[in-house]
N, C-alpha and C positions, 0 to 999 in steps of 0.2 A: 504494500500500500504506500502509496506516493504523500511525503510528508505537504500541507500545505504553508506550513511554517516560514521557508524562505519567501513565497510570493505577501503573506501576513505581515512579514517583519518590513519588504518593499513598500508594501501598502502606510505601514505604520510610517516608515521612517518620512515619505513622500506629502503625508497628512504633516505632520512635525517642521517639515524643511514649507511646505506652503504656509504654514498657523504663522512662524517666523519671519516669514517674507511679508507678510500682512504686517504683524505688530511693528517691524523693520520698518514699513510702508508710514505706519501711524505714528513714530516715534519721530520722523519725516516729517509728518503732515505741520506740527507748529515748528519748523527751523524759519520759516520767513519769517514769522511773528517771535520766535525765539532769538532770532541775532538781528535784533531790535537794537538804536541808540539810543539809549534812554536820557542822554544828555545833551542830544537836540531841541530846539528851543520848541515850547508847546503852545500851540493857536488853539483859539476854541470859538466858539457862535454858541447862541443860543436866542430864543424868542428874550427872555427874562435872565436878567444877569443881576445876583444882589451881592456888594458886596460887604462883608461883615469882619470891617477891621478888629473888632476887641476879641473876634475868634480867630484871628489869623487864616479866615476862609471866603470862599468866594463860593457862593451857590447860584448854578445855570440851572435854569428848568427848561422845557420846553423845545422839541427838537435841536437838544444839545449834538455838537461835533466839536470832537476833539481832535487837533492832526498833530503827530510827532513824528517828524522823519521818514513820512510815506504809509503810517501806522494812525489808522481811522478809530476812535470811540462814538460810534452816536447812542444816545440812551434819553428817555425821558426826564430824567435829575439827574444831575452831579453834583457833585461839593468836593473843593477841592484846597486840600488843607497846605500852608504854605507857612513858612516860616521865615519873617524880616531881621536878620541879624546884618542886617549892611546894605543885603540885598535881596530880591524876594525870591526864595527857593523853592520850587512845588515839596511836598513832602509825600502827599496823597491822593486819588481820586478817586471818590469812591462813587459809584454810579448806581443808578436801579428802573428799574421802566423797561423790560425791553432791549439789553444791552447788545451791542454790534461790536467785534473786533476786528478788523480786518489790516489785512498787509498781503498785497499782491493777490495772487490765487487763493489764499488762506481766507476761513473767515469762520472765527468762533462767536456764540448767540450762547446767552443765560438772562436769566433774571435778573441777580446783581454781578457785581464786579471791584477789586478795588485793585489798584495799581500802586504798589509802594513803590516811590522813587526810590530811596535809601535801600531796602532790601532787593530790586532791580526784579521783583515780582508780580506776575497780573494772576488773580487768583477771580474765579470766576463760579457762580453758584447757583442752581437752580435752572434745571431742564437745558443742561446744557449742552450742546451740537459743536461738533468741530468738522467745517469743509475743507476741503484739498480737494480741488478734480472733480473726479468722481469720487471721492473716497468721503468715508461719514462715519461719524463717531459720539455716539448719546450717552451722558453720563449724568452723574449729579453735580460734581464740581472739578473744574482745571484748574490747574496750576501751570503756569508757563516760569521758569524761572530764566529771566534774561542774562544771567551771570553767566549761567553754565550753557545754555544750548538746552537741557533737559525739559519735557515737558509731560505730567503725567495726567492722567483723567480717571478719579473715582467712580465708582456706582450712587455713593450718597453726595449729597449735600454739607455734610458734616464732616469729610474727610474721612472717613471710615474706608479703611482699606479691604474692608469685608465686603465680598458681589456675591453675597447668597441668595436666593429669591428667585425671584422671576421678575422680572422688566423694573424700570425705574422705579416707577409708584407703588410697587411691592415688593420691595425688597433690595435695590442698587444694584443691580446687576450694569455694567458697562455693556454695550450693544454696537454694532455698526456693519458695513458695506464696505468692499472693497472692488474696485475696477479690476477687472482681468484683461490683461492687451491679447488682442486674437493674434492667434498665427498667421 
């Protein structure tokens, strides 16, 4: 009797070197939004712009757009906390409404959002979508960290690194699509 083992172990290894190529794919998908300037100077619009020197913050409402360096926020609020020691230096923005992230073909959607200047982080939360391409990625919260290049994407909202469940709204499971190029 003819063992089926070696064609098994092809089969496995084949599943394993594709699952790779994918994550490979995903871990791709935020490097344009990942090797971001964060110390290019930052423009912003909005319908309503208040600003509130005794908090050292500025609140945009209202079809807000933020542009840094080719690097798009639009979101219904911001507020963006800055600190004047000589000169005015953003420290924070932290967004909610609807948030957009985009840079080139990339383009991450949550809930909220906040971009620490100082720690070179955009950390993003709630029903959150990462595009590339074709490629798609649903979790509960990203992290992009602009220091490293790294960027990873939870199943919850809370950072829990646990994807037990089923789909987002029950449990944080991480989800997505991947383009296949035809032969």
């Amino acid at each position: 009797m003819k063992s089926h083992l070696p064609t098994m172990a092809k089969s496995a290894l084949a599943g394993f070197a594709l699952t790779c190529a994918a994550l490979g794919g995903i871990q791709l998908s935020a490097q344009a939004i990942a090797s971001h300037n964060s110390n290019a100077p930052v423009s912003y619009a909005a319908d309503r712009i208040e600003l509130q020197d005794r908090q050292n913050r500025v609140v945009l409402s209202g079809n807000v757009e933020i542009t840094q360096a080719g690097l798009t926020l639009n979101a219904a609020r911001t507020i963006v906390n800055y600190s004047d020691a000589g000169n005015l230096s953003i420290q924070r923005i932290m967004a909610t409404g609807g948030v957009n992230v985009s840079r080139g073909n990339e383009r991450a959607r949550g809930d909220t959002a906040v971009y620490d200047f100082n720690r070179r982080v955009i950390t993003m939360a709630g029903n959150v979508r990462l595009n590339r391409g074709g490629d798609t990625l649903n979790g509960g919260r990203l992290v992009i960290d602009l220091a490293s290049g790294v960027s990873s994407i939870d199943g919850r909202s809370s950072g829990s690194s646990s994807v037990t469940g089923e789909g987002q709204s029950s449990g944080g499971r991480v989800s997505g699509t991947f383009s296949v190029p035809e032969n």
